[in-house]
N, C-alpha and C positions, 0 to 999 in steps of 0.2 A: 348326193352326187350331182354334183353341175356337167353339162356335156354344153362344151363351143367347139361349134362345127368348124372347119375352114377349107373352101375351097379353090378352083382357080379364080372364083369371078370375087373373091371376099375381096375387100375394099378392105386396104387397113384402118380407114378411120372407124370406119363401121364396124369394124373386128376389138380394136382400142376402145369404143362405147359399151360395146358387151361384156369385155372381161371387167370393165370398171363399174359398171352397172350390175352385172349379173353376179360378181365374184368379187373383186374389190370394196368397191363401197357397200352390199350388201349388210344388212346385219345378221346375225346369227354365230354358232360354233363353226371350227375349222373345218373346210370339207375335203373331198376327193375329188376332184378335177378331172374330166377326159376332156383332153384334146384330141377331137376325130380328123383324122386327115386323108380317108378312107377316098375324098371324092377331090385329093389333090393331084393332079398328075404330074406335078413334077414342083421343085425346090424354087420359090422366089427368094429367089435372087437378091433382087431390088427391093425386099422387102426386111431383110435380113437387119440393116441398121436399125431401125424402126424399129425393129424385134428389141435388139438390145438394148436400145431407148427408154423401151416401155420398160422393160426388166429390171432396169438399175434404178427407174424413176419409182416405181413401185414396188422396190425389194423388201422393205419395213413389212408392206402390208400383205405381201404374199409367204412371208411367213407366219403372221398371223392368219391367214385365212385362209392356207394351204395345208394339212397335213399330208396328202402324197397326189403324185400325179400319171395317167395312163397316159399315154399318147399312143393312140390307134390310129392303123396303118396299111393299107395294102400293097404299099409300093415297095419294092426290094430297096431302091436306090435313095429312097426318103430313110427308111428303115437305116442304112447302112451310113447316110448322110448324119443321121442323129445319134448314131453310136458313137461314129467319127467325134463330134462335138461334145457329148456327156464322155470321152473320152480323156480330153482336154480341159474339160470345164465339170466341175462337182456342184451338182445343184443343191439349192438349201433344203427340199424334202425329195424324200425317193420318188424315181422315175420309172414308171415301168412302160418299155414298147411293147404292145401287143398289136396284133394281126385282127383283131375280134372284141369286139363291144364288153367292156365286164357287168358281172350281171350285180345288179342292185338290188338286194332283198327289199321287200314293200316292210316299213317300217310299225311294229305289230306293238308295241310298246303304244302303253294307254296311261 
């Protein structure tokens, strides 16, 4: 499981280095992604095209290196803003919103 944070102060470029770094370019099998947005207060806005930028520039590799995605959330209005949009828009692997961190078994396989 990979977790990228994002908060009010996250910089998209600095946001765009992580997912490409940590998640993209990475080697290895397909993971589980959380996106935490537990310490967003509210919807950028201004950030939103950039969103989509990144997503269609990297759609190849995010299915490859995506098998499903959390998006954690304490905000009602974040919450209801992304249902809005997975509403409208069907992603390449499933989305789950959750309110709370999933938990990740410690990997016991030797």
């Amino acid at each position: 499981m990979i977790v990228i944070r994002v908060t009010d102060q996250t910089m998209f470029e600095d946001y765009e280095r992580e997912v490409m770094q940590s998640l993209i370019d990475a080697p290895g099998p397909p993971v589980h992604v959380v996106w935490d947005l537990r310490n967003l207060t509210r919807v950028p806005w201004e950030l939103l095209g950039a969103q989509v930028a990144l997503m269609k520039r990297i759609r190849e590799r995010i299915w490859q290196r995506i098998f499903k995605s959390t998006i954690v959330t304490s905000s009602e209005s974040t919450r209801s803003f992304l249902n809005a949009i997975f509403s409208l828009y069907t992603p390449m692997r499933p989305v789950q919103i959750a309110s709370e961190m999933p938990y990740d078994p410690p990997n016991t396989s030797r």
